[in-house]
C-alpha positions as CSV (number, residue, x, y, z in Angstrom):
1,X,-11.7,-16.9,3.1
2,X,-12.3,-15.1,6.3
3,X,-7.9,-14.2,6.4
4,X,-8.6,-12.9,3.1
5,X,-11.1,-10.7,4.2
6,X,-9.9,-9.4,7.5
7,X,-6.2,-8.8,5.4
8,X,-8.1,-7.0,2.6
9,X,-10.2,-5.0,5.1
10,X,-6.5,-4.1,7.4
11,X,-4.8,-2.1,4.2
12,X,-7.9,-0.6,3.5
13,X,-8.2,0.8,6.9
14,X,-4.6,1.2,7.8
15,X,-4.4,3.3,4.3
16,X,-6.9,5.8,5.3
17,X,-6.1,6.1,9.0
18,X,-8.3,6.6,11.7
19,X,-8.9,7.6,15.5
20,X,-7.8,10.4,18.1
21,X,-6.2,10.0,21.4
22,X,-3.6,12.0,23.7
23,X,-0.8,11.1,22.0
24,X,2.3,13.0,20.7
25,X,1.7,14.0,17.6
26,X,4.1,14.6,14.4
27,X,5.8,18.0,13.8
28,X,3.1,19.7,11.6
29,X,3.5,19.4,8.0
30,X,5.6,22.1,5.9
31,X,3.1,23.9,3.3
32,X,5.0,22.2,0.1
33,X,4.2,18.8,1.6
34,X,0.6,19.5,2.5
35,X,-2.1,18.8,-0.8
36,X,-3.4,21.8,-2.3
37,X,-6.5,21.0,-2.6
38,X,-7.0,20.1,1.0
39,X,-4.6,21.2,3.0
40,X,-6.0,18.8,5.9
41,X,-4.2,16.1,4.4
42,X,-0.2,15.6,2.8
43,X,0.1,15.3,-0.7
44,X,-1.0,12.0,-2.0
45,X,1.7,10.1,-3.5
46,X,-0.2,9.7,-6.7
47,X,-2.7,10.9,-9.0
48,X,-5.7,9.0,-9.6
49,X,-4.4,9.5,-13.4
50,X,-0.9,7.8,-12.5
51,X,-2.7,5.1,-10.4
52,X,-4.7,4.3,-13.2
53,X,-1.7,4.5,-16.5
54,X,0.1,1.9,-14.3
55,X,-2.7,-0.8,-12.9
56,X,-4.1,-2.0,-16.4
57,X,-5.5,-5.2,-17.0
58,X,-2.9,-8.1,-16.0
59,X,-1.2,-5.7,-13.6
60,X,-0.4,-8.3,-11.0
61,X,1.5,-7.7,-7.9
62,X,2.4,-10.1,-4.5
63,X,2.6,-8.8,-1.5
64,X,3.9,-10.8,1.8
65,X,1.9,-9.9,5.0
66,X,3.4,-10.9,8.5
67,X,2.6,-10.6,11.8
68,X,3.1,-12.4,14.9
69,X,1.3,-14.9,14.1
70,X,3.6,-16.1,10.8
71,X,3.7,-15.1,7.1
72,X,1.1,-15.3,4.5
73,X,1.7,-14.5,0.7
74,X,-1.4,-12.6,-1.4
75,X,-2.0,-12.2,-4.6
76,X,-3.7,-8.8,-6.2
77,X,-4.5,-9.0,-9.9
78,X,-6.0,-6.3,-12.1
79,X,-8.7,-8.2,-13.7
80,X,-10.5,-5.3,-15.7
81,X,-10.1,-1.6,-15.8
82,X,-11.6,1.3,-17.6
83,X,-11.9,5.1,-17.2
84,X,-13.1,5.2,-14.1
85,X,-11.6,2.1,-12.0
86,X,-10.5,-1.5,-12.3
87,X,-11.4,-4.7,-11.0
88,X,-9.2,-6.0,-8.6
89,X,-8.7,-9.9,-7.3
90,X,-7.4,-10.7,-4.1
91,X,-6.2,-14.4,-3.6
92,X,-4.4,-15.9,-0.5
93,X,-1.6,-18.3,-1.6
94,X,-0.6,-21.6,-0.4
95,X,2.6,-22.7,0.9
96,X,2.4,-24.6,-2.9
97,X,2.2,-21.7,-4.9
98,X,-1.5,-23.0,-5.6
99,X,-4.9,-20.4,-4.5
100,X,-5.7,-21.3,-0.6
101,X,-9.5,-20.7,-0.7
102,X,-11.6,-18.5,-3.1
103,X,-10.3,-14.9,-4.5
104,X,-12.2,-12.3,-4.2
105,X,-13.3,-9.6,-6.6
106,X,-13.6,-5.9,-5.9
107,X,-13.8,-2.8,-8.0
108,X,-12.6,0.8,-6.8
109,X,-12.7,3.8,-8.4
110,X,-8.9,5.4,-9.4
111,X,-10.2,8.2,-6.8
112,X,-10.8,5.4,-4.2
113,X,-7.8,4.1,-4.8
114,X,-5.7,7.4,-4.5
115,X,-7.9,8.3,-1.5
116,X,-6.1,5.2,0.3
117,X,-3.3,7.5,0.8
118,X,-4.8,10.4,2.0
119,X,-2.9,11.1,5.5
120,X,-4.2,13.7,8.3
121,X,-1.4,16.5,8.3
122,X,-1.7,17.1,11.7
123,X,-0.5,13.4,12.8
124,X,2.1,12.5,9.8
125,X,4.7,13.3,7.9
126,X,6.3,12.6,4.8
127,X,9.7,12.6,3.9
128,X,12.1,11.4,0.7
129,X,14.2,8.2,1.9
130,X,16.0,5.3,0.6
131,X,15.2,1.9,1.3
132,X,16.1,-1.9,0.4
133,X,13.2,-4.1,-0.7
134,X,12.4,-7.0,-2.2
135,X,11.7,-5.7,-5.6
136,X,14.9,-3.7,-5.1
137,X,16.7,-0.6,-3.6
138,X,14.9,2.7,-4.4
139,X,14.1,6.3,-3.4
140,X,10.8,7.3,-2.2
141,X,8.6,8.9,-0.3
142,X,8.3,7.5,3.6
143,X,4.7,8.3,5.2
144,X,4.6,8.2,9.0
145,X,1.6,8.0,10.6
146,X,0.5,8.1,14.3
147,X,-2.6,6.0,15.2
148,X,-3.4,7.5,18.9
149,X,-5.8,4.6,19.9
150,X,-3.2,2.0,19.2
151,X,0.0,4.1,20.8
152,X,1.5,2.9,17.5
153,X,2.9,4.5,14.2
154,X,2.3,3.2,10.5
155,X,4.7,3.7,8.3
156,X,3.8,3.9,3.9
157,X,7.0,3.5,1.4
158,X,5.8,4.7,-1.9
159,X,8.2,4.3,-4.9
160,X,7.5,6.8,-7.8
161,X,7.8,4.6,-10.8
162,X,5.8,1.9,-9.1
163,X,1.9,4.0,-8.8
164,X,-0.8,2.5,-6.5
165,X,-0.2,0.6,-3.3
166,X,2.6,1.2,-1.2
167,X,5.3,-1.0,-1.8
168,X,6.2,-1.5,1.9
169,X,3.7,-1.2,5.4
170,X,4.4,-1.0,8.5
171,X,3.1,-0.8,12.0
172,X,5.6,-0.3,14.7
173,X,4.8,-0.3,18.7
174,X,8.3,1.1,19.4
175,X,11.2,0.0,17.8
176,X,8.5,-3.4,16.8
177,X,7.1,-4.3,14.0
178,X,3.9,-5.6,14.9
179,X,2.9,-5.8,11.2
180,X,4.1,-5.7,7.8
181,X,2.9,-5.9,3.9
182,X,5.7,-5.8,0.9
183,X,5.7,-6.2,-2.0
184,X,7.7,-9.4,-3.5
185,X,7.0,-8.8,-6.7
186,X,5.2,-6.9,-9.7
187,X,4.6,-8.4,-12.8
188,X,3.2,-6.1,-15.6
189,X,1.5,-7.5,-18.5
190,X,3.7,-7.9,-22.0
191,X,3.5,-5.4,-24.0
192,X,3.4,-2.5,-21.2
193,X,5.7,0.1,-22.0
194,X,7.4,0.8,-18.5
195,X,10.3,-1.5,-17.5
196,X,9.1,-4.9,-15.7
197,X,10.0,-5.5,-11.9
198,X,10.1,-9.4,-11.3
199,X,12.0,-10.6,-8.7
200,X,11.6,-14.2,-7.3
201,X,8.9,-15.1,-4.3
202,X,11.5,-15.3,-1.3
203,X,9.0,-16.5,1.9
């Protein structure tokens, strides 16, 4: 399980950002874009209230992560949740659909979780864009990023009606994309009241 570990540990850190370098950085951020209570940071994309309405029990969502080195389907499942977080299980998936390995289980906080997205103002911007995914065409908000000690940018695509994890990342050097984690599809438990996304696996 040590892929599953390293992937779970990358959108961890690339969520929070880190580093400084000599690099150009973003224009700064307009004050309406900036978070109130910290104006350090852009507004988050959600509220730790929104995060947690939306990933309830049997929440379960696959992302595809590629890099140079191929592709590589995960599996995130909300296992429990209550007032205060949720348990989460992370599973790498075989070329068979099958569990490659054992998942893992960890719990976050709904602050942890919104904290994922908490970008530096002064090297990021966020901006309202349209883009084609695998779950479908939608509107959202486009987080850039610059990481000085990589000379790289990441780039977050959060979709309103979808709260929690972005459901696109990237990490250009240039015009490449040197890495990348989408979702493929979101399944929400029966019964939940907002309209299921379900699109087929396409490797």
């Amino acid at each position: 399980m040590q892929n599953a570990s390293k992937s779970i540990l990358l959108v961890l850190c690339l969520a929070v950002g880190c580093g400084t370098g000599d690099v150009p950085k973003a224009p700064p951020a307009a004050p309406v874009d900036l978070d109130p209570a910290d104006p350090t940071i852009l507004k988050r994309p959600f509220t730790a209230e929104e995060i947690r309405d939306e990933w309830i029990p049997g929440l379960r969502i696959l992302m595809r992560r590629t890099t140079p080195e191929g592709t590589q389907l995960e599996r995130w499942t909300v296992m429990a949740a209550d007032n205060e977080g949720a348990e989460i299980e992370y599973a790498m998936i075989a070329d068979d659909a099958s569990v490659d390995g054992e998942p893992q289980v960890k719990r976050s906080t709904w602050v942890e979780l919104r904290d994922h997205a908490s970008f530096p103002a002064a090297r990021s911007s966020r901006d309202w864009v349209s883009r084609s995914t695998p779950l479908g065409d939608f509107g959202g908000w486009l987080y850039r990023v610059e990481d000085p000690e990589a000379a790289a940018v990441q780039e977050y695509f959060f979709v309103p009606d979808l709260p929690g994890a972005p459901v696109q990342m990237r990490i250009l050097e240039g015009e490449i994309t040197v890495f990348e984690l989408e979702q493929t599809a979101r399944l929400r438990p029966e019964g939940h009241s907002t309209a299921t996304v379900d699109t087929p696996v396409d490797r």
